[in-house]
PDB file of N, CA, C and O in Angstrom:
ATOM      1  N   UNK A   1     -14.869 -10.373  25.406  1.00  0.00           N
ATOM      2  CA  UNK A   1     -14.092  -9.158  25.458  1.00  0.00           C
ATOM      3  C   UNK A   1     -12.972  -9.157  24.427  1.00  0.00           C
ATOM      4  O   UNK A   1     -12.796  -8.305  23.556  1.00  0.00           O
ATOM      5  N   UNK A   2     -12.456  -9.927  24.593  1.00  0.00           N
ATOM      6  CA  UNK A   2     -11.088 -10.317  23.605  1.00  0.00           C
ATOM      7  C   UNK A   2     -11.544  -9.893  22.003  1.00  0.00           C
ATOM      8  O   UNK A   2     -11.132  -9.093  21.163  1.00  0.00           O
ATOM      9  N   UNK A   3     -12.772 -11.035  22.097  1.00  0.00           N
ATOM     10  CA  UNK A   3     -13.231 -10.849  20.472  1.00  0.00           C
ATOM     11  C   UNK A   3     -13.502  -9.523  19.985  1.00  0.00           C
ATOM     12  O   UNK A   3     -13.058  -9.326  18.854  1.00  0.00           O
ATOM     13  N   UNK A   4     -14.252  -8.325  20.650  1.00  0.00           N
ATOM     14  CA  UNK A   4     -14.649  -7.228  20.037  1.00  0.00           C
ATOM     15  C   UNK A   4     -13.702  -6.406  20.372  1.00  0.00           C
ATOM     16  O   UNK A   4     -14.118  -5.248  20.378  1.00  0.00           O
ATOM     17  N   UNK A   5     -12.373  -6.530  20.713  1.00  0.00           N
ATOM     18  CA  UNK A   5     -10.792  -5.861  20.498  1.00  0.00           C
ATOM     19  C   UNK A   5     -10.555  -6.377  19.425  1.00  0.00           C
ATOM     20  O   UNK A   5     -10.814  -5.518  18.582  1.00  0.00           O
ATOM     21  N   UNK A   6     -10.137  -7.481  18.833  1.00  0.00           N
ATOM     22  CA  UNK A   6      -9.878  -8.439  17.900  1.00  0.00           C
ATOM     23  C   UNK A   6     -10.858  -7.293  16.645  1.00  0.00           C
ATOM     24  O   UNK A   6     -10.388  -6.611  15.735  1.00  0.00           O
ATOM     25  N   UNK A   7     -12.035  -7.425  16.990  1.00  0.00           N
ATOM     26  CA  UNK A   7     -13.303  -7.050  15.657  1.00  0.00           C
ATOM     27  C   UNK A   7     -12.536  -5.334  15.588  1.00  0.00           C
ATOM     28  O   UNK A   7     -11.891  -5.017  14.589  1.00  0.00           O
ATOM     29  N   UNK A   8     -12.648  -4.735  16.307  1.00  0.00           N
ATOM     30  CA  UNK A   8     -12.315  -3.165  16.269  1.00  0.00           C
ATOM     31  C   UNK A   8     -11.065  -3.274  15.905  1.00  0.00           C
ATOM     32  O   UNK A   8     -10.796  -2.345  15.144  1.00  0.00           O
ATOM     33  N   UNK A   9     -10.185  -3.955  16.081  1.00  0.00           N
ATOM     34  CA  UNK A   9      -8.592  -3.760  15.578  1.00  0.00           C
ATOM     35  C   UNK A   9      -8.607  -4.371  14.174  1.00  0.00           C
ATOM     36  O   UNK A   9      -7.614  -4.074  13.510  1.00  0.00           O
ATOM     37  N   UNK A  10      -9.359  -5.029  13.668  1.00  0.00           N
ATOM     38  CA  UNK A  10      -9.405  -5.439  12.145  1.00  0.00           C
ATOM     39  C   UNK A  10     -10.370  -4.499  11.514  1.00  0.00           C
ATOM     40  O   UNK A  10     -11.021  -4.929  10.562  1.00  0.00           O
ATOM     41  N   UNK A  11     -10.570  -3.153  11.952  1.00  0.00           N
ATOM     42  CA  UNK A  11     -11.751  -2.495  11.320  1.00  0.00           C
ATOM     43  C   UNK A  11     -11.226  -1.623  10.797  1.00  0.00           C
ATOM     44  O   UNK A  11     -11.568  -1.077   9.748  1.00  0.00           O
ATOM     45  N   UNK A  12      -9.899  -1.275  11.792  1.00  0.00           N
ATOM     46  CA  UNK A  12      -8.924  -0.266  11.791  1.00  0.00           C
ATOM     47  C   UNK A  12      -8.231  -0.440  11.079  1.00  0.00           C
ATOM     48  O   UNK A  12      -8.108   0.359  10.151  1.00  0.00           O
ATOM     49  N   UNK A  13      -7.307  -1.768  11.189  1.00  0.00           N
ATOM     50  CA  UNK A  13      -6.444  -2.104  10.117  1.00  0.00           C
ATOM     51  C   UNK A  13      -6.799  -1.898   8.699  1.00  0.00           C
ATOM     52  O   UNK A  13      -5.994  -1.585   7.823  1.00  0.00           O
ATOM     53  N   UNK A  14      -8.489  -2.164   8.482  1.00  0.00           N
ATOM     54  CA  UNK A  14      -9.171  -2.660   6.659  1.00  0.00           C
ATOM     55  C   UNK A  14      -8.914  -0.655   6.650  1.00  0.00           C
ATOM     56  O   UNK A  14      -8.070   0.015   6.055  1.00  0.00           O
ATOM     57  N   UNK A  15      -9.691  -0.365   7.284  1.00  0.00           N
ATOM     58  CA  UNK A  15      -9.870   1.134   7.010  1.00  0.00           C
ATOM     59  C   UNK A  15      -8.213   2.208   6.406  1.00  0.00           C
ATOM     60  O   UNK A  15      -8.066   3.005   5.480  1.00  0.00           O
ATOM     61  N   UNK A  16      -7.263   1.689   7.469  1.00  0.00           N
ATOM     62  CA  UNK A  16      -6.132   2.000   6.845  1.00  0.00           C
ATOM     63  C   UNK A  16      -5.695   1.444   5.776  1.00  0.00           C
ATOM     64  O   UNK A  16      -5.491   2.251   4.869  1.00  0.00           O
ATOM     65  N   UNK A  17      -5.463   0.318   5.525  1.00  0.00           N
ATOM     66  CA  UNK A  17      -5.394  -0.252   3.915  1.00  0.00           C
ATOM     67  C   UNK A  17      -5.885   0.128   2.939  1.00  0.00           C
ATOM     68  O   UNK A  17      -5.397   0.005   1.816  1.00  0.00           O
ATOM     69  N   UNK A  18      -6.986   0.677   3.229  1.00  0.00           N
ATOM     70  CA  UNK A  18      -7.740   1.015   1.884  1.00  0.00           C
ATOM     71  C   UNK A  18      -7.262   2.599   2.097  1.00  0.00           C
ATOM     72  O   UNK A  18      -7.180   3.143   0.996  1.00  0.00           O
ATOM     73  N   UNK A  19      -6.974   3.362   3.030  1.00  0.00           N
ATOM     74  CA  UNK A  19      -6.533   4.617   2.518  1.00  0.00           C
ATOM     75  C   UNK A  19      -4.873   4.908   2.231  1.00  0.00           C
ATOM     76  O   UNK A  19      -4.405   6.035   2.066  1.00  0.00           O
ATOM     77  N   UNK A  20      -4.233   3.867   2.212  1.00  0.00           N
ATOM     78  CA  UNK A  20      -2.812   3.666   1.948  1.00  0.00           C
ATOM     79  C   UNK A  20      -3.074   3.139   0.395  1.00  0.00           C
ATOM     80  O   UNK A  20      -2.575   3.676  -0.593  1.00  0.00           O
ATOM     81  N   UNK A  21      -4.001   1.922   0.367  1.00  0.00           N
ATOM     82  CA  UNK A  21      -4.062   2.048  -1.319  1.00  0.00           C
ATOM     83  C   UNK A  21      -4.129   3.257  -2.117  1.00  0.00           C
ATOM     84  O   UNK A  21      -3.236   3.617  -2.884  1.00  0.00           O
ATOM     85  N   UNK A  22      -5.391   3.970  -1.877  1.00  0.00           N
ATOM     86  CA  UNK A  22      -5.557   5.177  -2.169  1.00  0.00           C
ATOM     87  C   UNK A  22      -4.510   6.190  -2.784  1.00  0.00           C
ATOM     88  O   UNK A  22      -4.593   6.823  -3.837  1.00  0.00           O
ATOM     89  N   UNK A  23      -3.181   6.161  -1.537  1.00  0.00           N
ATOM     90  CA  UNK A  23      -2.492   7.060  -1.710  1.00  0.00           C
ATOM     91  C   UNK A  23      -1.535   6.583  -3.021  1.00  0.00           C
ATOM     92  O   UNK A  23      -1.594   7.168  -4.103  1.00  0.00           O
ATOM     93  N   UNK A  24      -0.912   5.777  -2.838  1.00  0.00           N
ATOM     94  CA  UNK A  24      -0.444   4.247  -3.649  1.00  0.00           C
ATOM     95  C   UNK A  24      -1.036   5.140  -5.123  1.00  0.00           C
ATOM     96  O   UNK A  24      -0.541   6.117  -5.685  1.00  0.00           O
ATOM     97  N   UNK A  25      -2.091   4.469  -5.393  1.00  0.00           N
ATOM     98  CA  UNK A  25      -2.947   4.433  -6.330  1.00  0.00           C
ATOM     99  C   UNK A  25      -2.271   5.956  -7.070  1.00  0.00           C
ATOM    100  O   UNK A  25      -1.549   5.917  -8.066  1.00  0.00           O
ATOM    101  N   UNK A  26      -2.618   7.080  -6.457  1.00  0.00           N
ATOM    102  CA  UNK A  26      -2.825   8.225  -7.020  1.00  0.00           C
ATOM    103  C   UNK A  26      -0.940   8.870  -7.104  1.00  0.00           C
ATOM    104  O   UNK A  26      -0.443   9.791  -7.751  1.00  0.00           O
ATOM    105  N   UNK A  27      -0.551   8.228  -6.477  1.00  0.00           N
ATOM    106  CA  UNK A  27       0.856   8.710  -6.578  1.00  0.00           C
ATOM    107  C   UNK A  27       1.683   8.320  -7.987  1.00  0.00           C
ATOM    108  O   UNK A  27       2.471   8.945  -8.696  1.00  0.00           O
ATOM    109  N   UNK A  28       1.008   6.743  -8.043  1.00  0.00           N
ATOM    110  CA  UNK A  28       1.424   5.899  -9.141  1.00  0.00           C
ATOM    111  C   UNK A  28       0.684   6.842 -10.397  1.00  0.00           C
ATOM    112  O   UNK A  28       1.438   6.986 -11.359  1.00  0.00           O
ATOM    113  N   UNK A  29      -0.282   7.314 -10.500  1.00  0.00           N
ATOM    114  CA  UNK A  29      -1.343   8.015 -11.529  1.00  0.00           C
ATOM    115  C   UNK A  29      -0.036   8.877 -11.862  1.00  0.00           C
ATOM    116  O   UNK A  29       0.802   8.790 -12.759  1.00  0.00           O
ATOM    117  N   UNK A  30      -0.226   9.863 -10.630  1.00  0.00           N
ATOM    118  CA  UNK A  30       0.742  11.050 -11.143  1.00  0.00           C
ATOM    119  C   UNK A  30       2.262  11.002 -11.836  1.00  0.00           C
ATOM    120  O   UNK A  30       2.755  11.681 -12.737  1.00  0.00           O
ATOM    121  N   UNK A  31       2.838   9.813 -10.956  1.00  0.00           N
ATOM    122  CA  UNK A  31       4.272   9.076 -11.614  1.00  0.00           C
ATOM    123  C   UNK A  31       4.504   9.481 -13.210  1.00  0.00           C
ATOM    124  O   UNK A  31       5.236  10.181 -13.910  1.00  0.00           O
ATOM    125  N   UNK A  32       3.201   8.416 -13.323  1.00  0.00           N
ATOM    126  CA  UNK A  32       2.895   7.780 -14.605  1.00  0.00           C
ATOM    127  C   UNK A  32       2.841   9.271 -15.869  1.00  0.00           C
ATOM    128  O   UNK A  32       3.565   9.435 -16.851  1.00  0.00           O
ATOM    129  N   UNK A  33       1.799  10.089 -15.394  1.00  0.00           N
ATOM    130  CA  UNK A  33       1.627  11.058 -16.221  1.00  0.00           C
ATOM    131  C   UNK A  33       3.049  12.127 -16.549  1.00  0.00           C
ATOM    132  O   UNK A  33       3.389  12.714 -17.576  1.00  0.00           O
ATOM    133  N   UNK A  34       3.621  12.062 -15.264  1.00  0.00           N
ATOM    134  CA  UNK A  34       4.758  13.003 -14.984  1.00  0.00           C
ATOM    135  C   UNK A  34       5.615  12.360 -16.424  1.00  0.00           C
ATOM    136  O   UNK A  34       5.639  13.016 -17.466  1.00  0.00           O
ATOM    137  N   UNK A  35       6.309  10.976 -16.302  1.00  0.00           N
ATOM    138  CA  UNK A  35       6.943  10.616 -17.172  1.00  0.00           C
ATOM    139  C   UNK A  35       6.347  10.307 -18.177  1.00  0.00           C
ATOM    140  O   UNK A  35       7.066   9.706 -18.976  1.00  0.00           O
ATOM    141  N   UNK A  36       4.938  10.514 -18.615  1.00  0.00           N
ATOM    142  CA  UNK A  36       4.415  10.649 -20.205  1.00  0.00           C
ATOM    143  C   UNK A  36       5.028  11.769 -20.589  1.00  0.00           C
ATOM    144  O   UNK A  36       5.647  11.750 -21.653  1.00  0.00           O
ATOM    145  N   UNK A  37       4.976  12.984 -19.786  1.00  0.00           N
ATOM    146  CA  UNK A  37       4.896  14.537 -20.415  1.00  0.00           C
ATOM    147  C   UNK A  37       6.260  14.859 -20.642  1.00  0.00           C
ATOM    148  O   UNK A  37       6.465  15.636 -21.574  1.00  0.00           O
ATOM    149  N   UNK A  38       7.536  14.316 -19.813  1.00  0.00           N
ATOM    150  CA  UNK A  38       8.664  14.646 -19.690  1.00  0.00           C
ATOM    151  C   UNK A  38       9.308  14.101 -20.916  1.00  0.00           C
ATOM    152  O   UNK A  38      10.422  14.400 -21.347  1.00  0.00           O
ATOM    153  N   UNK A  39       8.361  13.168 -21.470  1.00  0.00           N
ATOM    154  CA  UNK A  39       9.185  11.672 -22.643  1.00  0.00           C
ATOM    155  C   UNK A  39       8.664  12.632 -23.916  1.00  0.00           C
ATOM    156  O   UNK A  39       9.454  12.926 -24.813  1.00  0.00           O
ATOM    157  N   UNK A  40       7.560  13.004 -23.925  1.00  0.00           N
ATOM    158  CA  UNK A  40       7.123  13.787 -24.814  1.00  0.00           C
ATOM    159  C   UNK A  40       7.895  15.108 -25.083  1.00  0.00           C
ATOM    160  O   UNK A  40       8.311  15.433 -26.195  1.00  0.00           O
ATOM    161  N   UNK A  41       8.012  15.692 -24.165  1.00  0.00           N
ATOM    162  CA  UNK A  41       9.006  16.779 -24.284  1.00  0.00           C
ATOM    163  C   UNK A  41      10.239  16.824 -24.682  1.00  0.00           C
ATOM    164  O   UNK A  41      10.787  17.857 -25.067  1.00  0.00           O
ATOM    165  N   UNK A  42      11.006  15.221 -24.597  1.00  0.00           N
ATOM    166  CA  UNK A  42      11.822  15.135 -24.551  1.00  0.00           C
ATOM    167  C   UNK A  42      12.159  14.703 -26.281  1.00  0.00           C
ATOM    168  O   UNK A  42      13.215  14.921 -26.874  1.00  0.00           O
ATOM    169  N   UNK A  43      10.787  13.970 -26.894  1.00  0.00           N
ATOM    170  CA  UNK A  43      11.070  14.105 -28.300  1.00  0.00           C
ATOM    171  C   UNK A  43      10.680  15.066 -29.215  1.00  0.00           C
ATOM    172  O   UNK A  43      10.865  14.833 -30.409  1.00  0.00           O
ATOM    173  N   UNK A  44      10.158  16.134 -28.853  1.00  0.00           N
ATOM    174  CA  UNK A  44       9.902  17.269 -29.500  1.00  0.00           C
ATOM    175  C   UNK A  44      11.367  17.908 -29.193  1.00  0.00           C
ATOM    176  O   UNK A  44      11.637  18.635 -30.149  1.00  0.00           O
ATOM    177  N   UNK A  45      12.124  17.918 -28.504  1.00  0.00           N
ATOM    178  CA  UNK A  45      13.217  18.743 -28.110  1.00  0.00           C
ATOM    179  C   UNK A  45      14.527  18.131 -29.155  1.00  0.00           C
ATOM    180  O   UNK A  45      15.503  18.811 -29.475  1.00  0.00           O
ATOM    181  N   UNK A  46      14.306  16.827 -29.546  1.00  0.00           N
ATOM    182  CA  UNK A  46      14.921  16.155 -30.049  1.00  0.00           C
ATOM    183  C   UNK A  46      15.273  16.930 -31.614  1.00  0.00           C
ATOM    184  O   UNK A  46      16.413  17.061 -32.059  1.00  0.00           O
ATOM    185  N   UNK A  47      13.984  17.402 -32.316  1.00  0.00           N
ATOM    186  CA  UNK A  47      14.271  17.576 -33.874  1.00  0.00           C
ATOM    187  C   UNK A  47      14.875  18.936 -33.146  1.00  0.00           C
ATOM    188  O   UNK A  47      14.786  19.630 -34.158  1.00  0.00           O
ATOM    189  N   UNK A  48      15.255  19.566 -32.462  1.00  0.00           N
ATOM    190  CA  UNK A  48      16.029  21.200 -32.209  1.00  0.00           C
ATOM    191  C   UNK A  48      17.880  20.736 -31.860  1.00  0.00           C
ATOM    192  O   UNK A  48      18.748  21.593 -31.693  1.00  0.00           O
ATOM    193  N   UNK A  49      18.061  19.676 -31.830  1.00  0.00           N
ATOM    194  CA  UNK A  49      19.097  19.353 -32.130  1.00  0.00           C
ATOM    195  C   UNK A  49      20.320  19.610 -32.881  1.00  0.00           C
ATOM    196  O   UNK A  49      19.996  19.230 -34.007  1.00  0.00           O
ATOM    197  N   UNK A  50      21.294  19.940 -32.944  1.00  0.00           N
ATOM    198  CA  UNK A  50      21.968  20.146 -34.127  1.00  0.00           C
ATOM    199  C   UNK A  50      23.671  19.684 -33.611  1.00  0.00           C
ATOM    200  O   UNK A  50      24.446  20.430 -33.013  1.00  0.00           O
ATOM    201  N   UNK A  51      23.942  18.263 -34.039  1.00  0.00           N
ATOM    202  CA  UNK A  51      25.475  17.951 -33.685  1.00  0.00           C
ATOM    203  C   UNK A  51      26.432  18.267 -34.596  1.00  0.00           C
ATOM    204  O   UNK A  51      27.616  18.039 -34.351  1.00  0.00           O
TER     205      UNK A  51
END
C-alpha cells in the first residue's frame, strides 16, 4: 500500500517539474528577446542624439 502512494506521489511530482520547467524555459525565451529588442532600440535611438 505504502509503495503505490510513494509510486503515484513521484508521478505527480515528475509531471509538475516538467511543467514548471516549461514555464521557466519560455519565460526565460521571452526575457531574453524582450532585452534583445529594447538594446537594439536603444542603439538606433542613440545616433538621434544631440548634446
Amino acid at each position: 500500500m505504502d509503495s503505490e502512494k510513494t509510486y503515484k506521489l513521484m508521478g505527480g511530482i515528475g509531471a509538475g517539474d516538467i511543467v514548471l520547467g516549461i514555464v521557466v524555459l519560455v519565460t526565460g525565451i521571452t526575457a531574453g528577446v524582450m532585452m534583445i529588442v529594447n538594446g537594439a532600440r536603444l542603439l538606433k535611438g542613440k545616433t538621434d542624439l544631440m548634446f
